[in-house]
FIMAR-133355 format. One line per 3 residues: their letters; for each residue y, z, x of C-alpha. Coordinates in nm, 3 decimals. Example, Ala and Ser with C-alpha at 12.3 -4.5 7.8 and 13.67 -1.06 7.14 Angstrom:
residues 2
AS	-0.450,0.780,1.230 | -0.106,0.714,1.367
***
This chain:
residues 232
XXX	-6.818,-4.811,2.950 | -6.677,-4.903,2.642 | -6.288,-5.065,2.674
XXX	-5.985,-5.125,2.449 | -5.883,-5.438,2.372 | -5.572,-5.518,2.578
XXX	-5.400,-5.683,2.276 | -5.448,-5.335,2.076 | -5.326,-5.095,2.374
XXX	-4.904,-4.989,2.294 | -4.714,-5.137,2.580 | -4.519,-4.837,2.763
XXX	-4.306,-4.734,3.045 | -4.478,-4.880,3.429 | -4.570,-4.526,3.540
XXX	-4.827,-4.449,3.229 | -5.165,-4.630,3.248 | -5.382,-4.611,2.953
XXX	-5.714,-4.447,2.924 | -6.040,-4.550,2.702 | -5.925,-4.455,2.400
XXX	-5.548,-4.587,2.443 | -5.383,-4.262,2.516 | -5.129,-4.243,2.783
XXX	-5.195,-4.109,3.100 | -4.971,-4.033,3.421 | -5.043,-4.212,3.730
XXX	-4.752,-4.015,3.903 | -4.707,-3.693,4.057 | -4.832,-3.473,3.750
XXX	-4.464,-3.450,3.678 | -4.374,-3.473,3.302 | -4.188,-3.741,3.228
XXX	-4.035,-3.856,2.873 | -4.068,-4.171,2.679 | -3.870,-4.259,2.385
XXX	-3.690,-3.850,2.416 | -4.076,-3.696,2.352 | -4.153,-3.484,2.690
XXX	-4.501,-3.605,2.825 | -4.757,-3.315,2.785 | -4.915,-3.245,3.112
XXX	-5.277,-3.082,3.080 | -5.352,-2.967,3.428 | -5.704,-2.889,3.362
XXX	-5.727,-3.210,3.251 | -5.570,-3.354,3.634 | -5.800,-3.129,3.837
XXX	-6.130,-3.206,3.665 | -6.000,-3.568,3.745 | -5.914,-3.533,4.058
XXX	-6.233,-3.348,4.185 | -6.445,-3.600,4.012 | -6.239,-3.874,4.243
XXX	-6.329,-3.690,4.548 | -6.702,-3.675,4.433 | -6.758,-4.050,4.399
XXX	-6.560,-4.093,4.748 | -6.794,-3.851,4.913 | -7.088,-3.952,4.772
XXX	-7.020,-4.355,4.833 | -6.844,-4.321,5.195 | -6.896,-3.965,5.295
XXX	-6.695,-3.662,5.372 | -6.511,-3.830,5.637 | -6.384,-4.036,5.396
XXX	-6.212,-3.794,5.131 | -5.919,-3.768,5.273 | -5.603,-3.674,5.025
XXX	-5.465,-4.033,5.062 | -5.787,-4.146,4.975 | -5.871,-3.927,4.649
XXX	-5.510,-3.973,4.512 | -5.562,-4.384,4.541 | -5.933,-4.281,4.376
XXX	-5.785,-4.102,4.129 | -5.499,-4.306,4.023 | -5.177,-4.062,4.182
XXX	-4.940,-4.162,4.382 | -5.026,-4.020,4.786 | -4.889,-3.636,4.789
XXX	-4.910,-3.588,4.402 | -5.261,-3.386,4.430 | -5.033,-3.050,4.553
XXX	-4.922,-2.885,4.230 | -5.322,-2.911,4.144 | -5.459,-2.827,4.525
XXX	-5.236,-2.676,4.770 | -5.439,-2.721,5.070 | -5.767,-2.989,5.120
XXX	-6.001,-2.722,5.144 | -5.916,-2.593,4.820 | -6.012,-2.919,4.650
XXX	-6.310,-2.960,4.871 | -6.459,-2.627,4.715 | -6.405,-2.738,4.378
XXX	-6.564,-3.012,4.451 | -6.813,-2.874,4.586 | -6.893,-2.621,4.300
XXX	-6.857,-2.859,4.039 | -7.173,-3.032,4.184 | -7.323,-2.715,4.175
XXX	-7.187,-2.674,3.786 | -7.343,-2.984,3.667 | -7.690,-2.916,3.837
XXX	-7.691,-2.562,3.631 | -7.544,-2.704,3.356 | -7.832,-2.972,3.279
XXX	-8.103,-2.703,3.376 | -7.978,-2.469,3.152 | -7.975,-2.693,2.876
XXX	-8.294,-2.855,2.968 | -8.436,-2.546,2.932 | -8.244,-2.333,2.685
XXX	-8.522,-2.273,2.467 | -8.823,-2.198,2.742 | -8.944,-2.031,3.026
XXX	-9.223,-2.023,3.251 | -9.371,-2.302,3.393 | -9.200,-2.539,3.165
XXX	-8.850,-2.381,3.274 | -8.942,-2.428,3.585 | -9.023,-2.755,3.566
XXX	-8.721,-2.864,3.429 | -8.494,-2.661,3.644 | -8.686,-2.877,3.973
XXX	-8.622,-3.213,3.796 | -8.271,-3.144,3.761 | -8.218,-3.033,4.137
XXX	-8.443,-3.325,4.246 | -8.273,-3.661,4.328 | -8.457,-3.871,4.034
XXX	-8.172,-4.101,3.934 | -7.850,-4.244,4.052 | -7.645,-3.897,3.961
XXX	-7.865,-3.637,4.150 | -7.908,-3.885,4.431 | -7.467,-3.875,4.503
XXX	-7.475,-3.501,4.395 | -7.700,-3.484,4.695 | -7.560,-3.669,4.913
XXX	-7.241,-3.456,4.862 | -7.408,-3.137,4.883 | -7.596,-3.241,5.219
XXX	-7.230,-3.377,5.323 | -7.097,-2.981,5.256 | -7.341,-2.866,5.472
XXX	-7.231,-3.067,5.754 | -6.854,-2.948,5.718 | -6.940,-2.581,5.573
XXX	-6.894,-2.401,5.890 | -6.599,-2.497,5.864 | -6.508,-2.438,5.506
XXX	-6.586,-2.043,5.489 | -6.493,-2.052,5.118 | -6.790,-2.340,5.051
XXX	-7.006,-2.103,5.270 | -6.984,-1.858,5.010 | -7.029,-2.063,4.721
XXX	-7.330,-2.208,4.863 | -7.491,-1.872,4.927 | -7.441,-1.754,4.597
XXX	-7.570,-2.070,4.437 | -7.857,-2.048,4.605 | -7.928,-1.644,4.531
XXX	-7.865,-1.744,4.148 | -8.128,-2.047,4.207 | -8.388,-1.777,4.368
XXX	-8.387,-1.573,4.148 | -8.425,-1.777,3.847 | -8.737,-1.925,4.053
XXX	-8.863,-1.583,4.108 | -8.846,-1.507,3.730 | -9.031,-1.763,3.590
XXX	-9.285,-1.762,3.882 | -9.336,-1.422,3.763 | -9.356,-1.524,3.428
XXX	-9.660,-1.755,3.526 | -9.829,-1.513,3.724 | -9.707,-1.119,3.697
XXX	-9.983,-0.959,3.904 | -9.810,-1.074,4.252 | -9.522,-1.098,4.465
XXX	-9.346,-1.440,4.384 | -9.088,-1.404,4.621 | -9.246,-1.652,4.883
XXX	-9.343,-1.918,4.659 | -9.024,-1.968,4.525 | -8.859,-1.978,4.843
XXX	-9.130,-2.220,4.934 | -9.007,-2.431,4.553 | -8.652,-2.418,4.713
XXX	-8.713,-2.530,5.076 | -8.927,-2.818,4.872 | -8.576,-2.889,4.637
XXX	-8.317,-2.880,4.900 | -8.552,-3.096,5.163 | -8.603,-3.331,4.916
XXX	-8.210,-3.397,4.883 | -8.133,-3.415,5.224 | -8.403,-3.687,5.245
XXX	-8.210,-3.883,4.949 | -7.890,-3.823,5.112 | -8.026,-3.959,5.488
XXX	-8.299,-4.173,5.411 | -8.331,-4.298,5.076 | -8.597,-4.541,5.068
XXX	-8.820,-4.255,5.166 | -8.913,-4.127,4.854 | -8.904,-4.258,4.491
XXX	-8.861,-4.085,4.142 | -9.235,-4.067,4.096 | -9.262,-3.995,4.449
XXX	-9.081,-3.689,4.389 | -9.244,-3.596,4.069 | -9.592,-3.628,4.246
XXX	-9.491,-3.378,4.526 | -9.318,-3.121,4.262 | -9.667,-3.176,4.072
XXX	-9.929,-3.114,4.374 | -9.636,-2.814,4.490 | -9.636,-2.616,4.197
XXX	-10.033,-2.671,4.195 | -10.105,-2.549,4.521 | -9.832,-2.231,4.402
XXX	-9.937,-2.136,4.059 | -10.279,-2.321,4.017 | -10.122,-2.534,3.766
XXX	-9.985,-2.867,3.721 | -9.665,-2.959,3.500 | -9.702,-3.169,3.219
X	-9.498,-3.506,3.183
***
């Protein structure tokens, strides 16, 4: 991460810490607050993308145990109790949290494979779920941690089913695409048993499986499924 000089960063009031790029940013309760008479602009957007991030990294480092609203307010940089004009109750941040994980998996696959379908779609779409860096390993290790606590977050319950619907059928539709004369409902529930398996085993057991590990099983999977093997 690239960091400001300290010696070119504008000296300012106690309660604003600055970012990257030397803007100000609020460390208090999301409260705007003026400096020199200009009223501090307040993008709340902003504040809730940062504080869910916060409670990803706490999950994914200590577990969901862990995220408790004293703790992702320290994480984030707020003051304890300044996360309520963003989240009024803990399970409402959980569930963002929770489907921005979800976000950034289907935002990589869709750009990863903007421009294709078929087996190379589905190729890409299975790297991007699998756990083949440091990033999809914590995203699954706070999915898995949802799972745990879903029951009793109905709201994550839904969000979870209807990721997964959206993931079947795009499996279904470019196992189809590889092979139209039969039924591909099976196989691709067969791909996603394979996907989410292989993040719980990140998530519990890490030293289990490796990148290439991964890639081999995806490789001799989608073999045994379509009769053909991805390409690098």
């Amino acid at each position: 991460m690239v960091t400001a000089l300290r010696s070119s960063r504008p000296r300012g009031p106690r309660w604003l810490r600055w970012d990257n790029e030397g803007t100000a940013a609020s460390v208090r309760a999301g409260v705007a607050k003026e400096w020199c008479g200009v009223p501090k602009i307040v993008d709340h957007d902003a504040r809730r993308a940062e504080i869910v991030r916060a409670t990803w990294r706490i999950i994914a480092r200590h577990g969901f145990e862990s995220a408790t609203m004293r703790e992702i307010a320290a994480e984030a940089g707020y003051a304890n109790g300044a996360l309520k004009p963003y989240f009024a109750t803990k399970n409402d941040l959980l569930r963002a949290t929770y489907q921005f994980v979800f976000e950034q998996t289907n935002d990589r696959a869709s750009a990863a494979h903007d421009d294709e379908s078929g087996l190379d779609a589905l190729t890409r779409f299975c790297r991007e779920v699998l756990p083949l860096d440091a990033t999809r390993i914590d995203e699954a290790r706070v999915v898995v941690a949802f799972w745990g606590a879903a029951e009793n977050i109905p709201a994550a319950q839904d969000q979870h089913i209807t990721s997964m619907g959206m993931w079947r059928e795009w499996l279904i539709d470019w196992l189809t695409q590889i092979d139209p004369s039969r039924d591909q409902t099976a196989a691709a529930d067969v791909l996603l048993q394979f996907l989410l398996g292989a993040q719980i085993t990140a998530a519990l057991n890490p030293n289990r499986a490796t990148a290439e590990g991964y890639e081999a099983q995806l490789a001799t999977l989608l073999e045994g499924l379509v009769g053909v093997r991805p390409s690098d």
